[in-house]
C-alpha positions as CSV (number, residue, x, y, z in Angstrom):
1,X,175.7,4.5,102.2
2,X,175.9,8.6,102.6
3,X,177.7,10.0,99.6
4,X,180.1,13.4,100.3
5,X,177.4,15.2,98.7
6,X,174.8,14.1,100.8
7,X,176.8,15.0,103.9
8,X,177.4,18.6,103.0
9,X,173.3,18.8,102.0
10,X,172.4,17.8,105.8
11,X,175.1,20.1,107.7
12,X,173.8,23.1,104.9
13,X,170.2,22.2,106.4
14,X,171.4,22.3,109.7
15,X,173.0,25.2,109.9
16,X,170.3,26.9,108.3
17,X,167.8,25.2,110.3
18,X,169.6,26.7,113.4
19,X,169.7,30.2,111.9
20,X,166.4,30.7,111.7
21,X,165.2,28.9,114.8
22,X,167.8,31.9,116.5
23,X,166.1,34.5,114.4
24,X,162.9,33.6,115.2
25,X,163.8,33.3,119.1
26,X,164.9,36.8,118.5
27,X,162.0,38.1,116.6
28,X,159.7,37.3,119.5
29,X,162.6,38.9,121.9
30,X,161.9,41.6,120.5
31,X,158.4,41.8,119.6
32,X,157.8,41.1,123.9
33,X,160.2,43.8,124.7
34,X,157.8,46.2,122.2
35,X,155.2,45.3,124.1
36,X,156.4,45.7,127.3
37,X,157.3,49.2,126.5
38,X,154.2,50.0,124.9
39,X,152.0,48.6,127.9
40,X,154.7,50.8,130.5
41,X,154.0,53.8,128.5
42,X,150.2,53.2,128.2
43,X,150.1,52.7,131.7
44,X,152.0,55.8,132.5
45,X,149.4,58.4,130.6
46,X,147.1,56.5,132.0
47,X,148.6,57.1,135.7
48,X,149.2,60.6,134.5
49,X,145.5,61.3,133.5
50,X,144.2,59.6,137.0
51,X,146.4,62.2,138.8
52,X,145.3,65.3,136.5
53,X,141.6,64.4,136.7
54,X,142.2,63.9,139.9
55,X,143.5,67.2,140.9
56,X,141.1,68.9,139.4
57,X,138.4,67.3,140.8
58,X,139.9,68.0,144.5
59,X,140.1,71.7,143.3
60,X,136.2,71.6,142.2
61,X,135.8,69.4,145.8
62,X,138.0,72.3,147.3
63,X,136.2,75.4,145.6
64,X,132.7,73.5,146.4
65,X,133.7,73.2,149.9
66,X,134.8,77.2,150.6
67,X,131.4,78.3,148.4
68,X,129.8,76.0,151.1
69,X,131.5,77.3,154.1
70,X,131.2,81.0,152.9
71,X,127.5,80.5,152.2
72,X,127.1,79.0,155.5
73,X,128.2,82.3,157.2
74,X,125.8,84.2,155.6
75,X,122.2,84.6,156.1
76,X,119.4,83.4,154.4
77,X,116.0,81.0,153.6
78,X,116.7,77.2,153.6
79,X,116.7,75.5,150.1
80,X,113.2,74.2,148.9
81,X,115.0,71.1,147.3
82,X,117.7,70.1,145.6
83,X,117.9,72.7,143.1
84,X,117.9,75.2,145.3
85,X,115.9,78.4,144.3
86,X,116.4,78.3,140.5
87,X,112.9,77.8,140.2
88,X,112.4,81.2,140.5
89,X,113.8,81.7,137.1
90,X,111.5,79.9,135.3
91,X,108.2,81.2,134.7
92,X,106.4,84.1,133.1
93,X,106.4,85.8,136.5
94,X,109.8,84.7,137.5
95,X,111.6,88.7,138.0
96,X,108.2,89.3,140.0
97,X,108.5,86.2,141.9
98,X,112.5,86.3,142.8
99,X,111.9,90.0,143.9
100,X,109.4,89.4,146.3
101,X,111.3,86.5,147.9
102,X,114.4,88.5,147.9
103,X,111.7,91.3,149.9
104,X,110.4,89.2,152.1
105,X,114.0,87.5,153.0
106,X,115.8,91.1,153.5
107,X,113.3,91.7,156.0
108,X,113.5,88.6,158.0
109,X,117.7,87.8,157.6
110,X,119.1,91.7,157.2
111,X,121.0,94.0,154.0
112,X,122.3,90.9,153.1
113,X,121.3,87.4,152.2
114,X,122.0,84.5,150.3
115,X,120.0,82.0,148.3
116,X,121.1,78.5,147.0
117,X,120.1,78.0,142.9
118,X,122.0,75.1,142.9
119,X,124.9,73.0,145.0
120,X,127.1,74.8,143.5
121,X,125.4,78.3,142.5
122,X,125.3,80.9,145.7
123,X,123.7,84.3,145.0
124,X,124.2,86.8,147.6
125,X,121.8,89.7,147.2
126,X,122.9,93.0,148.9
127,X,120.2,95.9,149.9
128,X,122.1,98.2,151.9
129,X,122.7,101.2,149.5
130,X,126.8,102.1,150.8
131,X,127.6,98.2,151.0
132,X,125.7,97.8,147.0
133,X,128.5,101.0,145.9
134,X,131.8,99.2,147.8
135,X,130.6,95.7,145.9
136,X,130.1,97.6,142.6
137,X,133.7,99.2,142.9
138,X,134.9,95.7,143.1
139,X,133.2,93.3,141.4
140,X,132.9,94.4,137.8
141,X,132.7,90.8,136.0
142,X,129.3,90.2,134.9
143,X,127.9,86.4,134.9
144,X,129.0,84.4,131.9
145,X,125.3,84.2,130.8
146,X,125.3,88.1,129.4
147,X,128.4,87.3,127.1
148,X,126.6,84.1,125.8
149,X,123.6,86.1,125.0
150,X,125.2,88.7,122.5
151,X,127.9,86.4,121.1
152,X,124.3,83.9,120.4
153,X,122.4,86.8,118.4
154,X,125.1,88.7,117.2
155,X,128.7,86.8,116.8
156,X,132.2,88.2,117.9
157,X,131.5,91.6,119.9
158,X,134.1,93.7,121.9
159,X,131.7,95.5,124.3
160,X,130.0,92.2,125.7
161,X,132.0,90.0,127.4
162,X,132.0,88.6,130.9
163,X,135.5,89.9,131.9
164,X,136.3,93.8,132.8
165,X,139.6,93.1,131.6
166,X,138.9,92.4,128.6
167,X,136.5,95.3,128.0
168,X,138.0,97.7,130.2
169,X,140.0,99.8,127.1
170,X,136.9,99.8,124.8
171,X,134.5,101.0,127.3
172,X,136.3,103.9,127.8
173,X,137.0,104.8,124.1
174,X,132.9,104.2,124.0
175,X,132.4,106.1,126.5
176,X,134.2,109.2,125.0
177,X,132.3,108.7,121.8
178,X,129.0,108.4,123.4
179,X,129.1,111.3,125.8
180,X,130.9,113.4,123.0
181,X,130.3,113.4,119.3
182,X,127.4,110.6,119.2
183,X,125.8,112.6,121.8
184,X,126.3,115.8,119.4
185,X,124.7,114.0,116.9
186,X,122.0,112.5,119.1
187,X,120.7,115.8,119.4
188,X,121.1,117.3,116.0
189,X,118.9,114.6,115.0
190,X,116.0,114.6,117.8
191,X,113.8,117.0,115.4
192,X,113.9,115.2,112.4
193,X,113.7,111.8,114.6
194,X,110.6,113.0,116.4
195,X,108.8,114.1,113.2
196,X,109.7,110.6,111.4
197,X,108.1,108.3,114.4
198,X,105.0,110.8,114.3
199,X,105.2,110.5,110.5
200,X,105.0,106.6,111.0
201,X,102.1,106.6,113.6
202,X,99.9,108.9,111.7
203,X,97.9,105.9,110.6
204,X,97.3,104.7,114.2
205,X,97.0,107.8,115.8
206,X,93.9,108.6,113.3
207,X,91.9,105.2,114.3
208,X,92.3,106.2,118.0
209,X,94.3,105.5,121.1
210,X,98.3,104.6,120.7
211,X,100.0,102.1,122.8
212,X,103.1,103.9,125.0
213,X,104.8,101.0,124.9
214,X,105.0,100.5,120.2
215,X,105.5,104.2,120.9
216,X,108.7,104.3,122.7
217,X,109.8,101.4,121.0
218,X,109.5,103.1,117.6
219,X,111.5,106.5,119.3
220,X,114.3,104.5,120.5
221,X,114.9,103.4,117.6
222,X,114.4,105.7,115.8
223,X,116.9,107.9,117.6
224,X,119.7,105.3,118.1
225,X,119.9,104.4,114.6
226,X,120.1,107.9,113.1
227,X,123.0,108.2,115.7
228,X,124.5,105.3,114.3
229,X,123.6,105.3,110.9
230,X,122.8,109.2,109.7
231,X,121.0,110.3,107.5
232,X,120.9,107.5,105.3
233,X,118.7,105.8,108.1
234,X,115.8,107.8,107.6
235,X,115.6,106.7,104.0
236,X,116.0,102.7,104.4
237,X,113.3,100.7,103.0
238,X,114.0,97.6,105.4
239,X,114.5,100.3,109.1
240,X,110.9,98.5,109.9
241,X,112.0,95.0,109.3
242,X,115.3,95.4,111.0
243,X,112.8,96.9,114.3
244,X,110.8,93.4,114.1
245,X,113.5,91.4,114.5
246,X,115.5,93.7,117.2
247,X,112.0,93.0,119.1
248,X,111.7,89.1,118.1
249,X,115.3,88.1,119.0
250,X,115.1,89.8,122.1
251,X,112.1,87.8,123.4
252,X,114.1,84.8,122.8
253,X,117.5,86.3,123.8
254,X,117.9,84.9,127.2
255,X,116.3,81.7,126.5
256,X,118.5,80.0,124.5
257,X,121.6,81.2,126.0
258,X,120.4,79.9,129.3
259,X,121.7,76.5,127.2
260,X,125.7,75.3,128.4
261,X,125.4,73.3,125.0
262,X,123.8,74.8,122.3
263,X,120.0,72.6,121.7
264,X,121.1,71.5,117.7
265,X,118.2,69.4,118.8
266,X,115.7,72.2,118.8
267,X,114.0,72.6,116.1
268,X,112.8,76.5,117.6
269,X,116.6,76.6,118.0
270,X,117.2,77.0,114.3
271,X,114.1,79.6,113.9
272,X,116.1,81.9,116.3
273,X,119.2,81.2,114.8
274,X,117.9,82.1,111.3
275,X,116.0,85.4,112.8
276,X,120.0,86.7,114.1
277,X,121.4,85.5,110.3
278,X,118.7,88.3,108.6
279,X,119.4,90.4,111.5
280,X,123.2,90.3,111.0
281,X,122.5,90.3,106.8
282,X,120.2,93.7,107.6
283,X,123.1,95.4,109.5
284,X,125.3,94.9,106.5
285,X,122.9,96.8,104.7
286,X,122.5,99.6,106.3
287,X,126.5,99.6,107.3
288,X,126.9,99.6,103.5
289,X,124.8,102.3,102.7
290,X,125.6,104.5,105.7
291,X,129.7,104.3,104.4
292,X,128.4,104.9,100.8
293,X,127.0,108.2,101.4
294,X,129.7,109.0,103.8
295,X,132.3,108.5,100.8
296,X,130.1,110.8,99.0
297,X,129.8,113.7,101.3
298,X,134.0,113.3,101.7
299,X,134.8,113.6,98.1
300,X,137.1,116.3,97.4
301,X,134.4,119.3,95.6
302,X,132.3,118.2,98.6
303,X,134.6,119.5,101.3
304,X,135.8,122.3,98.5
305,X,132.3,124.2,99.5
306,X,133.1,126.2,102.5
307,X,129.1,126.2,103.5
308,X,128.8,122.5,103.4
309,X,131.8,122.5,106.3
310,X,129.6,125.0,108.4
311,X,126.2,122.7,108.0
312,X,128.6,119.6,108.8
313,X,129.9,122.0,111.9
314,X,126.4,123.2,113.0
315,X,124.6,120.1,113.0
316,X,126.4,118.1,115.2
317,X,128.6,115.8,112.7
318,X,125.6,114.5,110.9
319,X,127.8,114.3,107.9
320,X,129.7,111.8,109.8
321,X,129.4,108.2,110.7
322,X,127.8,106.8,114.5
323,X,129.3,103.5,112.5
324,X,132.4,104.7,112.1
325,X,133.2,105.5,115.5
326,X,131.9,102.0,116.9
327,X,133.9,100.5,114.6
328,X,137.2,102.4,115.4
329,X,136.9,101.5,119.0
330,X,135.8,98.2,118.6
331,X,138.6,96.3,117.8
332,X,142.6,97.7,119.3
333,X,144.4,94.7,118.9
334,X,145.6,93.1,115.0
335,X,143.3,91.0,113.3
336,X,142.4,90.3,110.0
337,X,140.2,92.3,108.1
338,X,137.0,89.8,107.9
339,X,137.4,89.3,111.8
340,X,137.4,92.9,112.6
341,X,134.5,93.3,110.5
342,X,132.5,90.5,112.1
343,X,133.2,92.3,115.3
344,X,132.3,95.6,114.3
345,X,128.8,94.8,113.3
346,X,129.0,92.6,116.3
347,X,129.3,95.5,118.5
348,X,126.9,97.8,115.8
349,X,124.1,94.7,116.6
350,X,124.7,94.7,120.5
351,X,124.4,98.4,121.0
352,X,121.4,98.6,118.9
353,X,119.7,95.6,120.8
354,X,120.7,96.7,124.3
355,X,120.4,100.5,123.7
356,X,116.7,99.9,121.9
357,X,115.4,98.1,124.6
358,X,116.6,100.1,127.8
359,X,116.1,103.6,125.7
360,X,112.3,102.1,125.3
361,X,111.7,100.9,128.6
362,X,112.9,104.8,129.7
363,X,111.2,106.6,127.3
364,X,107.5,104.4,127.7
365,X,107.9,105.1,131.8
366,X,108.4,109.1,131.5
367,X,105.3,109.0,129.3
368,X,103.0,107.2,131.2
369,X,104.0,109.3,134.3
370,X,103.6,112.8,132.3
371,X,100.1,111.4,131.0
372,X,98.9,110.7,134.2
373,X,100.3,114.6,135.7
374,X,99.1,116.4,133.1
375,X,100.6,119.1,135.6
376,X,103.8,118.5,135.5
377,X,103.6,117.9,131.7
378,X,102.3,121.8,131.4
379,X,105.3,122.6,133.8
380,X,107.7,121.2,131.5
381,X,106.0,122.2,128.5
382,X,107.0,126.0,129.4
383,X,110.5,125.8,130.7
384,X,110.8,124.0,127.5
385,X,109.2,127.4,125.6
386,X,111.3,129.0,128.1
387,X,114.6,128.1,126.9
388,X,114.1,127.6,123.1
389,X,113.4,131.6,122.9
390,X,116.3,132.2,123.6
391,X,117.8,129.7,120.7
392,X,117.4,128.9,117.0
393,X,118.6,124.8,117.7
394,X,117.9,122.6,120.4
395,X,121.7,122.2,121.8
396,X,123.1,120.1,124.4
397,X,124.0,122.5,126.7
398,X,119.9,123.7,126.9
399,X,118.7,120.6,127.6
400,X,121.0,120.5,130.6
401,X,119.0,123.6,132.1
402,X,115.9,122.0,131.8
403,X,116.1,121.2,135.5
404,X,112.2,119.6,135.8
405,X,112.6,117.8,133.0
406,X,115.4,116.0,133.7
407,X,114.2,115.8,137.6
408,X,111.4,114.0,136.0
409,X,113.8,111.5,133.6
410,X,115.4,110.8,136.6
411,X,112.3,110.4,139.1
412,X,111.1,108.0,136.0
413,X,114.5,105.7,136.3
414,X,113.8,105.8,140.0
415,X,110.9,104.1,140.2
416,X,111.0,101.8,137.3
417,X,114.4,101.2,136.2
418,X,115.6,98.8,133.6
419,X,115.7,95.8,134.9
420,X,115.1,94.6,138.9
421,X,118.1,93.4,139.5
422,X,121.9,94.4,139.3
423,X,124.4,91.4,138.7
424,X,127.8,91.3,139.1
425,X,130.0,88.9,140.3
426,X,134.2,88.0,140.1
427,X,135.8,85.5,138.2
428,X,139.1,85.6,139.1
429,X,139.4,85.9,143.2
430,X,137.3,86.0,146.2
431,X,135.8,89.5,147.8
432,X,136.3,90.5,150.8
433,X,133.9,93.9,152.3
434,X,134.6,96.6,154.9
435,X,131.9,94.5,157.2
436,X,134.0,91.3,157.1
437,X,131.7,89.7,155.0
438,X,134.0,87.2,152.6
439,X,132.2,85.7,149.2
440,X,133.8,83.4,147.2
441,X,134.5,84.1,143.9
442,X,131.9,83.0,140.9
443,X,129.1,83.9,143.7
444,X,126.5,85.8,141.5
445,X,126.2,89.4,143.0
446,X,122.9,91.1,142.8
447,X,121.2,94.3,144.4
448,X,117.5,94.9,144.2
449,X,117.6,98.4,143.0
450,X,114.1,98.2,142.3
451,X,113.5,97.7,146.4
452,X,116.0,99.7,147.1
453,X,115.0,102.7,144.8
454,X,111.7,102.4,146.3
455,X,112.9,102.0,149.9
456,X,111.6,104.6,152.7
457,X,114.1,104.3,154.9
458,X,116.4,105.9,151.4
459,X,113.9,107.9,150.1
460,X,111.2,109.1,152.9
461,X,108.0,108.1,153.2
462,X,106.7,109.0,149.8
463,X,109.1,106.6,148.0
464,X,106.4,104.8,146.2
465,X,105.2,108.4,145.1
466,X,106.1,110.1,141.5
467,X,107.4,113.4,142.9
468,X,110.2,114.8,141.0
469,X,110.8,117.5,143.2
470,X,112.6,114.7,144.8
471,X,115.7,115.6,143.0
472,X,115.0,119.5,142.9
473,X,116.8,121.8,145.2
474,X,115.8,125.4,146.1
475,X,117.0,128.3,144.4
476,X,116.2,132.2,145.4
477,X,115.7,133.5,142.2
478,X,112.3,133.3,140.9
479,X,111.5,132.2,137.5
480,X,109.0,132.5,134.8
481,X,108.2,128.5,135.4
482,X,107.7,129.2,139.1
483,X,105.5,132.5,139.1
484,X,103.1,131.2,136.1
485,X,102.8,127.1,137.5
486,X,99.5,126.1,138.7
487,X,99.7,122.8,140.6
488,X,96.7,119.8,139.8
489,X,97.9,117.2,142.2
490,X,99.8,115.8,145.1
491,X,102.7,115.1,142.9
492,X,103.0,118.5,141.0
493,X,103.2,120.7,144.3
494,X,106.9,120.8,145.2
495,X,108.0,120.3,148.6
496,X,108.0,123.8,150.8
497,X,106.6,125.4,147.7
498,X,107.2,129.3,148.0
499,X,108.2,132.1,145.9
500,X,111.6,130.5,144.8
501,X,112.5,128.8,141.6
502,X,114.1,125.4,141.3
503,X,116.7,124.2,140.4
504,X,118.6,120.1,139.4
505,X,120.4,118.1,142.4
506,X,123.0,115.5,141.9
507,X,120.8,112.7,142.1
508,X,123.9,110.8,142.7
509,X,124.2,111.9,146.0
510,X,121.8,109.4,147.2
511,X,123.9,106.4,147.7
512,X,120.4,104.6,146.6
513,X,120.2,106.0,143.5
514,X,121.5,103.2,140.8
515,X,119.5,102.9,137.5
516,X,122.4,102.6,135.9
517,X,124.7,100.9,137.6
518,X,127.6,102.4,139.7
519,X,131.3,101.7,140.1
520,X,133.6,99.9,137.4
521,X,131.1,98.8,135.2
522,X,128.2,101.1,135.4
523,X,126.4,102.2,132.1
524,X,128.9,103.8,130.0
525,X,125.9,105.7,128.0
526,X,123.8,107.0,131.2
527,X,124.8,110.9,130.3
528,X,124.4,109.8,126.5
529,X,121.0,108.3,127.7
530,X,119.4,110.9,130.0
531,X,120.3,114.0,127.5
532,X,119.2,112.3,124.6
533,X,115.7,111.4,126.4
534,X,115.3,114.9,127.5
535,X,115.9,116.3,124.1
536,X,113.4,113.7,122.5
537,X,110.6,115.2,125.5
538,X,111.8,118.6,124.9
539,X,110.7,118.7,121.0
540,X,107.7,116.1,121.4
541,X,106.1,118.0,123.9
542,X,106.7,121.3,122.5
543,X,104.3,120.2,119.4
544,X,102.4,117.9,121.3
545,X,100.6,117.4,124.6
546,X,100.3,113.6,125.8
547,X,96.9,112.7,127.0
548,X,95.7,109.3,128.7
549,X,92.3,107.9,126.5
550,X,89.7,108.7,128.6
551,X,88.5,105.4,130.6
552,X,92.0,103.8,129.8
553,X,93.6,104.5,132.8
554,X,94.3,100.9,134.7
555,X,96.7,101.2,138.3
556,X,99.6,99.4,136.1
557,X,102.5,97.6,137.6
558,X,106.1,96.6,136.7
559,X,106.2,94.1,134.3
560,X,109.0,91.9,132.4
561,X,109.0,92.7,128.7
562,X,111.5,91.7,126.4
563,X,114.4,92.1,129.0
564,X,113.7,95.2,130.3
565,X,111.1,96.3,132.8
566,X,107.8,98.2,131.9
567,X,104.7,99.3,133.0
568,X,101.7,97.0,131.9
569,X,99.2,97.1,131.3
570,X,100.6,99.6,129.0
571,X,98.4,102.9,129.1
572,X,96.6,104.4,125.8
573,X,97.7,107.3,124.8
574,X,96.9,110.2,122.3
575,X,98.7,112.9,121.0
576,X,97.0,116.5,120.7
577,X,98.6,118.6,118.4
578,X,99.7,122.2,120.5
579,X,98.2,125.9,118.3
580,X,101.4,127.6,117.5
């Protein structure tokens, strides 16, 4: 028999019983409908990430397909394989080997041609001389490949970058400090540069012959780091050490930044990577030192001493720092103070590297050339004489009437210029020329300057020739140069040679003429370059006379060394001291 009590225990458990069977039912309710949303939503981003990946893939497909139809429309050798002609890229000979292809295919397919490197890689190489100056005038990005090089070796850098945009405003605050106060300087210090490198190659000179090639190399940098660091250059312990490794890293350079992903894997890799670290650790040093003296010369009693201002006036801002002026133009925009210092010896790193190596690749061809004319070395040798009567100091403005001298600078850069190839290309939209031609854009843009600087059909039939009367025009009035010159050889008897004197010609004229680049971003230091390479000749070969080493002399022929073109082999040379 059920007692009350046990009646109200059963409908308790019931009731309970119920409640939770409800709450459970509900709990999974809403568990499902968790679920449900959650899978909705996953399925959503994933829908939403098919349709991104998507479109951007049909714009690669689309971009793919208009580098494709553009490439079809222009001229040019069938692929060898798959890879197109990259090939040629690779190699010990490969500037040598992608210039005679490029040769042989302007002669068979016309000014203009195109060569696969990949599926998706066109270059489009360009001979004619006016079509070369309308491309340079509007392509002024340069391939991703030169920013990746100096950001590898030398970190953050203003000056070189891929886009023109974003360099546009510091190349022409460079530009102003380059052809103005650095070039001062430049020039003030030629003397005591000159005597420092001859200082240095005592040693060598007294076993025998001297390679052109260490020779120039030692000059250029000799004379770009007194620009940039004064004075306090000529007394650093480690300026050696910091010329070896300029030299190492930029045999490497180009190598590893030819990686999209850096090879961690490498073990040569880390070598490199620990040559740029001393590198960057020796151009703090010197940075250091070079703003340690300039705070000296600054103080207060310094700039009391009314003699010390005219020294500082007359020598071309020695008292002043190349660094200095880098740094102020190398960063416009706030930053903090450890990025803007990163930068600036960024920038300090990449003008040494890239001024070192084309200032040495200048300096090496215009003495091989006056070693093998000893003529026109004599020539130059007294309108140098000439001039400096009629001045204490070696200025600027005399070094731009030296009109065979720099006719042979220029003559030099003709037929051996920096590097055989200008590249360009644009990043942001396609080009479209005068002719009708259309490239897409990311097509890499190059002109063969060294064919085209060596073309007879821009330069007559002596193109091949040294003759620096090439860029010599006729003047009436005679000059001492012209009435005592005694011609040795072909290349030492100027053109129509009569009883007039000579004088400089825009080489610019000649659409042909581009060692240094043309339109937006041509070389921002060519003046800077030319007039500091004259005024190194000017005081070299007023003390010395540059002879070849008897039994040396081998036909040499452009060669590829460390980035920049040279002649090689490279000739032996001596240095005979002139009676005063």
């Amino acid at each position: 028999m059920t007692t009350p009590c046990d009646s109200q225990f059963s409908l308790l458990f019931t009731f309970i019983s119920r409640r939770l069977y409800q709450s459970s039912e509900s709990s999974v309710s809403c568990n499902q409908m968790l679920w449900d949303y959650a899978i909705r939503e996953i399925n959503f981003l994933l829908w939403l990430s098919f349709v991104g990946i998507s479109a951007i893939l049909l714009r690669k497909l689309f971009v793919l397909f208009k580098i494709w139809s553009y490439g079809s429309r222009i001229p040019g050798p069938p692929s060898p394989s798959f890879y197109g002609h990259s090939v040629l890229f690779a190699g010990a000979n490969s500037h040598q080997d992608l210039t005679d292809l490029l040769d042989k295919s302007h002669k068979k397919y016309g000014s203009i041609i195109k060569l696969w490197l990949s599926p998706t890689q066109l270059l489009v190489s360009v001979k004619d001389p006016l079509v070369i100056n309308e491309l340079l005038l509007k392509a002024a990005d340069k391939m991703p490949l030169i920013g990746r090089v100096y950001r590898l070796a030398f970190g953050q850098s203003s000056f070189f970058v891929s886009s023109f945009e974003k360099v546009k405003r510091r190349r022409e605050t460079l530009a102003v400090e380059l052809n103005g106060k650095l070039l001062e300087k430049a020039n003030a210090m030629t003397d005591r540069a000159v005597d420092f490198v001859m200082e240095r190659i005592c040693v060598t000179m007294d076993k025998g012959a001297l390679d052109c090639e260490i020779f120039s190399q030692h000059m250029a940098f000799s004379i770009l780091g007194a620009t940039f660091f004064g004075d306090a250059f000529f007394a650093w312990s480690k300026a050696n050490a910091y010329e070896e490794l300029l030299i190492r890293i930029a045999k490497d350079a180009c190598f590893w930044a030819s990686y999209n992903v850096p090879p961690f894997w490498k073990q040569g890799y880390w070598k490199y990577q620990h040559l740029c670290s001393k590198l960057k650790s020796l151009t703090q040093d010197i940075v250091q030192q070079c703003q340690m003296n300039y705070k000296l010369l600054c103080q207060p009693n310094c700039h009391s001493n009314p003699k010390m201002k005219d020294e500082e006036a007359a020598s071309g801002t020695t008292f002043s720092s190349g660094v200095a002026k880098l740094a102020s133009s190398s960063s416009q925009e706030p930053c903090c103070h450890q990025n803007q210092r990163e930068e600036a010896n960024g920038n300090v790193m990449g003008m040494m590297f890239h001024g070192c190596l084309t200032t040495a690749g200048l300096i090496g061809n215009v003495l091989a050339r006056l070693s093998m004319h000893p003529g026109i070395q004599e020539k130059i040798y007294l309108e140098v004489t000439t001039i400096r009567k009629r001045y204490d100091k070696l200025k600027k403005q005399d070094v731009s009437e030296m009109h065979l001298l720099l006719a042979t600078l220029y003559e030099s850069a003709r037929l051996l210029p920096a590097g055989p190839l200008l590249q360009r290309c644009s990043l942001g939209q396609d080009l479209d020329l005068k002719n009708g031609l259309h490239i897409p854009a990311g097509a890499l843009l190059v002109a063969p300057i060294q064919l085209v600087q060596m073309d007879e059909n821009n330069w007559g039939s002596d193109a091949a020739q040294f003759n620096p009367y090439r860029f010599l025009s006729k003047s009436e009035k005679r000059s001492e140069l012209s009435r005592s010159s005694e011609t040795t050889d072909a290349a030492e008897v100027p053109p129509d040679s009569g009883d007039g004197s000579y004088i400089l010609s825009n080489p610019y004229k000649n659409a042909a003429f581009l060692p240094f680049g043309s339109g937006l971003r041509g070389c921002v230091g060519q003046r800077f370059a030319i007039l500091g390479i004259a005024s190194i000749f000017a005081s070299l070969l007023e003390q010395y006379e540059v002879k070849l080493v008897p039994g040396s002399y081998i036909e040499p022929r452009p060669l590829m060394t460390n980035c920049v073109l040279q002649l090689g082999p490279s000739p032996k040379i001596v240095f005979v001291r002139r009676d005063a």
